[in-house]
GUMIPA-603570 format. One line per 10 residues: their letters; for each residue x, y, z of N, C-alpha, C, O, CB. Coordinates in Angstrom, 3 decimals. Last residue first. Glycine has a CB too. Layout:
% residues N
a	X Y Z X Y Z X Y Z X Y Z X Y Z  ...
END
This chain:
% residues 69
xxxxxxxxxx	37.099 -24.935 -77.608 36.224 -26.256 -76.749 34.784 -26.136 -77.846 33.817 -26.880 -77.679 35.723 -25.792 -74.498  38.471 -22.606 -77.971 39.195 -23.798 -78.655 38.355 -25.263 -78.260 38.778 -26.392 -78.505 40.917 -23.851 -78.055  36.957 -20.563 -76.929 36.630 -20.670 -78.681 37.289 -22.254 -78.639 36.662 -23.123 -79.245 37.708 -19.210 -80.042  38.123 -20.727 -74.338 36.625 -21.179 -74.250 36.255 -20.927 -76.052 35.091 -21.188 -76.353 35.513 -19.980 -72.909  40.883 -20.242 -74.489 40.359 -21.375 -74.474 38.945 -21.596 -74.884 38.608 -22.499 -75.650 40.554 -21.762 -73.377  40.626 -17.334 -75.350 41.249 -18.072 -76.254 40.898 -19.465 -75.966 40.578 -20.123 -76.955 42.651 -17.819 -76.266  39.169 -16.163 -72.997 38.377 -16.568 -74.703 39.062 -17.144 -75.411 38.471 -17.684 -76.346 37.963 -15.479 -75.717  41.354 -16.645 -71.167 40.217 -17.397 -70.812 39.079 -17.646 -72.286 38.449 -18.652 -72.611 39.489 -16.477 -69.479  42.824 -14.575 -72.397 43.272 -15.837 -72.039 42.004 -16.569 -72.145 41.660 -17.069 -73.216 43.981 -15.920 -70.654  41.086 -12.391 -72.183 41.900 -12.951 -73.294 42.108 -13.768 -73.010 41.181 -14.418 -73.494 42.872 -12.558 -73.760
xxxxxxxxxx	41.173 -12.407 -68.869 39.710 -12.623 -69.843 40.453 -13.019 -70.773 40.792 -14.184 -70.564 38.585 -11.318 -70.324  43.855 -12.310 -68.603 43.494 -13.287 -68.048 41.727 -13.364 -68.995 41.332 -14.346 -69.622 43.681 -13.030 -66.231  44.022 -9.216 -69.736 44.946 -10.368 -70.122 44.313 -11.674 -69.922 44.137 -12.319 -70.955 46.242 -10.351 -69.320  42.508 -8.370 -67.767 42.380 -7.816 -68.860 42.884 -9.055 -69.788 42.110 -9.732 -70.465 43.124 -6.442 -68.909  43.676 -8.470 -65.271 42.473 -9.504 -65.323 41.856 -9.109 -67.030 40.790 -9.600 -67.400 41.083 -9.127 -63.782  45.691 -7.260 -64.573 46.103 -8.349 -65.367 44.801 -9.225 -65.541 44.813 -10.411 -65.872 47.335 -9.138 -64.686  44.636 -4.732 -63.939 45.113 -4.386 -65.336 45.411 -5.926 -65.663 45.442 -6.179 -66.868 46.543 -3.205 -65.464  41.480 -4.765 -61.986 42.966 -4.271 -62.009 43.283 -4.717 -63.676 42.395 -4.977 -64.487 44.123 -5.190 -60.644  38.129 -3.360 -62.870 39.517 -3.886 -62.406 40.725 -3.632 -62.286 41.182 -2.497 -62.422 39.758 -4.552 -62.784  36.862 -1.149 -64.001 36.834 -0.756 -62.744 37.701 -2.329 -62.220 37.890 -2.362 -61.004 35.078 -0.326 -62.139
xxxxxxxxxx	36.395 0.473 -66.745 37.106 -0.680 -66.692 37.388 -0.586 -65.257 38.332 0.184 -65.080 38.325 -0.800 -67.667  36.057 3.547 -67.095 34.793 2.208 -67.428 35.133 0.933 -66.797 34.215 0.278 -66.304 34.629 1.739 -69.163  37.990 4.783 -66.389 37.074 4.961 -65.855 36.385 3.434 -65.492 36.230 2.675 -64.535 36.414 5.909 -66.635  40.478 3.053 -67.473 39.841 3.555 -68.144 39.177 3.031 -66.797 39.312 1.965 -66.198 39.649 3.364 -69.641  43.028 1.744 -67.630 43.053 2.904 -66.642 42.151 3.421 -67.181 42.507 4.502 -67.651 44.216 3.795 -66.408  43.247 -0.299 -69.645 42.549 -0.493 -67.855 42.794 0.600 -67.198 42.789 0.457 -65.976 43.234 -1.717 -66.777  43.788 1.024 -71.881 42.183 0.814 -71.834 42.104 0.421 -70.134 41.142 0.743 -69.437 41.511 -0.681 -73.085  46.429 1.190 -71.224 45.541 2.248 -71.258 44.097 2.328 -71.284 43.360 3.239 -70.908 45.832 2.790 -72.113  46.704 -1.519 -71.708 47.416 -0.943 -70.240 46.425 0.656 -70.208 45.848 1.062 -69.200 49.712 -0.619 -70.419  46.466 -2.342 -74.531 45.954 -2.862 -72.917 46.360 -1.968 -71.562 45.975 -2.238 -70.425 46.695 -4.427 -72.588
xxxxxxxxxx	47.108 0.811 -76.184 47.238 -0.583 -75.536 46.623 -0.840 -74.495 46.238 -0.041 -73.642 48.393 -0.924 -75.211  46.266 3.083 -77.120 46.806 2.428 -77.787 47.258 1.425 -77.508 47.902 0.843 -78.380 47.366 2.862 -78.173  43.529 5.244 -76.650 43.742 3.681 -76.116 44.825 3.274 -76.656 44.234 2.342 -77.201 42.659 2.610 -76.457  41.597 7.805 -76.701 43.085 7.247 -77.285 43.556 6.259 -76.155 43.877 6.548 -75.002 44.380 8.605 -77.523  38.925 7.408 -75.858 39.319 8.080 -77.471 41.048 7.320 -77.511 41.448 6.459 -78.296 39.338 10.488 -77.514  36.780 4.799 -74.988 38.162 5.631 -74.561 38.427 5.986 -76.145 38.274 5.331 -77.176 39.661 4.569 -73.620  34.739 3.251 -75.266 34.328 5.231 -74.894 35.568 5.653 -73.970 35.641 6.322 -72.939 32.450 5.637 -73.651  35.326 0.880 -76.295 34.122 1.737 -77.057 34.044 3.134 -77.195 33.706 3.916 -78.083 32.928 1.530 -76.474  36.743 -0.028 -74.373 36.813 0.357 -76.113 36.288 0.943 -76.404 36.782 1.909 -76.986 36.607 -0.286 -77.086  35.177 -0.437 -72.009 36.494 0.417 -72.440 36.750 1.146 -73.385 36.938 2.358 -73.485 37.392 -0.154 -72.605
xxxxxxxxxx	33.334 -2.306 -73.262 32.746 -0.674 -72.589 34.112 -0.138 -72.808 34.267 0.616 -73.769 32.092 -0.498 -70.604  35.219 -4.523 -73.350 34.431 -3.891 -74.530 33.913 -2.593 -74.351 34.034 -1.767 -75.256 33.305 -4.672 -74.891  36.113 -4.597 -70.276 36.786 -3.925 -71.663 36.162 -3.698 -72.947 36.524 -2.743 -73.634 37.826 -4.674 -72.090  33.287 -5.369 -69.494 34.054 -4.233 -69.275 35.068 -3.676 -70.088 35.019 -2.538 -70.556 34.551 -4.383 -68.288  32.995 -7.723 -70.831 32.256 -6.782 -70.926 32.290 -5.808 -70.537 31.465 -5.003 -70.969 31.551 -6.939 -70.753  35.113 -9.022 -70.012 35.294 -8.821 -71.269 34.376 -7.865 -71.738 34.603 -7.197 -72.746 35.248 -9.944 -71.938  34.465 -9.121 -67.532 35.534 -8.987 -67.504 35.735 -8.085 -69.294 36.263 -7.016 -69.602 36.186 -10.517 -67.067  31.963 -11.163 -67.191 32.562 -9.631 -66.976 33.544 -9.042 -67.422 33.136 -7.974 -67.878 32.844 -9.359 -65.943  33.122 -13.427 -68.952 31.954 -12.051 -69.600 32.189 -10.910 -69.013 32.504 -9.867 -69.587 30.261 -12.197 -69.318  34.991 -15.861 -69.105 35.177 -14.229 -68.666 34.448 -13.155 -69.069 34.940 -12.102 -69.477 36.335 -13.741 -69.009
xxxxxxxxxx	33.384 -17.578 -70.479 33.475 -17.557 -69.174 34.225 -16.456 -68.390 34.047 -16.236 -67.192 33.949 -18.670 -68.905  30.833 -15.976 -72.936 31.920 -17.008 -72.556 32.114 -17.352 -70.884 31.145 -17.384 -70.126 33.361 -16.394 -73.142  29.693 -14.148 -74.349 31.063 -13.950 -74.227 31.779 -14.750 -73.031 32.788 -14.456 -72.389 31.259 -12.500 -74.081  26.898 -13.994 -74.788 27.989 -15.279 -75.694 29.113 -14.841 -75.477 29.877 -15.043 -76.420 27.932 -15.515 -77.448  25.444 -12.638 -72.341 25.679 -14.052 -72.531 26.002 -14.988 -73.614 25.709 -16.182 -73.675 24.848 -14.461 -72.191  26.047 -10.350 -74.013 27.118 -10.373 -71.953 26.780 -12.052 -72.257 27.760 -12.782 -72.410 25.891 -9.262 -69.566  24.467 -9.686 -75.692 25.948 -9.607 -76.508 26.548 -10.475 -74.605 27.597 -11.110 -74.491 26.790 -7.165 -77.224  22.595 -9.642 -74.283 22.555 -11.227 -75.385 23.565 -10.837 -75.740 24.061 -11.742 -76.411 21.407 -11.680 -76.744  22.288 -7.595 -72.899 22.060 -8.777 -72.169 23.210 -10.223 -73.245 24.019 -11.122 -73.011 19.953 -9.014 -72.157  22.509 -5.697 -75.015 23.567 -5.928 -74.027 23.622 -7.355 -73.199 24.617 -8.026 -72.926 23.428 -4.808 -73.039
xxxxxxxxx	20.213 -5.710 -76.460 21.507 -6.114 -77.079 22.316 -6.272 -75.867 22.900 -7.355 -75.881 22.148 -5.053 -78.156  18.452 -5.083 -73.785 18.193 -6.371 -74.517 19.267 -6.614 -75.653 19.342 -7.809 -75.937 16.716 -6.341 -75.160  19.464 -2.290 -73.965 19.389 -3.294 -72.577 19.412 -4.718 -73.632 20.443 -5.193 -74.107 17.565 -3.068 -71.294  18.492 -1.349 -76.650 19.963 -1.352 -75.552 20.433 -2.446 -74.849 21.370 -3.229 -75.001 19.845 -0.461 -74.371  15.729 -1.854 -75.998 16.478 -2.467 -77.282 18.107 -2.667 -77.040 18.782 -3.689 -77.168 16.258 -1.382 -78.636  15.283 0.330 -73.900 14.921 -1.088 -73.863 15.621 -1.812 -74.458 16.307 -2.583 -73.787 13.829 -1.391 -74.252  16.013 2.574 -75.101 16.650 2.004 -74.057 16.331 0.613 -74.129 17.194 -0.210 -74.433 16.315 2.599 -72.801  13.783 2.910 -77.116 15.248 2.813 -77.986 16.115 2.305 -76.420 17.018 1.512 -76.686 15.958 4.809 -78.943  11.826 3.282 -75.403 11.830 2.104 -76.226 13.233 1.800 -76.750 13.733 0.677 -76.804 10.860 2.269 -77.372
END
């Protein structure tokens, strides 16, 4: 049951993050379950984070527009 509830926050946190969700929903996983991250560059050499390092930037990018509409 406590999975279920998981699943169902995850769904509804993946559909208000816009037009780079993957992307952003991978670095949020990043965050979450890297202990020492101290920049973008270290969270994309994270397991979790299975892109390359400028699509990190490019999601940011992409939420900075999709808040300004």
């Amino acid at each position: 049951m406590k999975l279920a509830k998981l699943e169902e926050f995850r769904q509804a946190a993946y559909e208000h993050l816009g037009r780079a969700h993957d992307v952003t929903f991978e670095l949020t996983d990043a965050i979450l379950l890297t202990r020492n991250a101290y920049s973008l560059a270290d969270l994309s050499l994270s397991p979790i984070f299975r892109r390359k390092w400028p699509s990190i930037y490019e999601a940011l990018q992409d939420r900075d527009h999709s808040d300004k509409n």
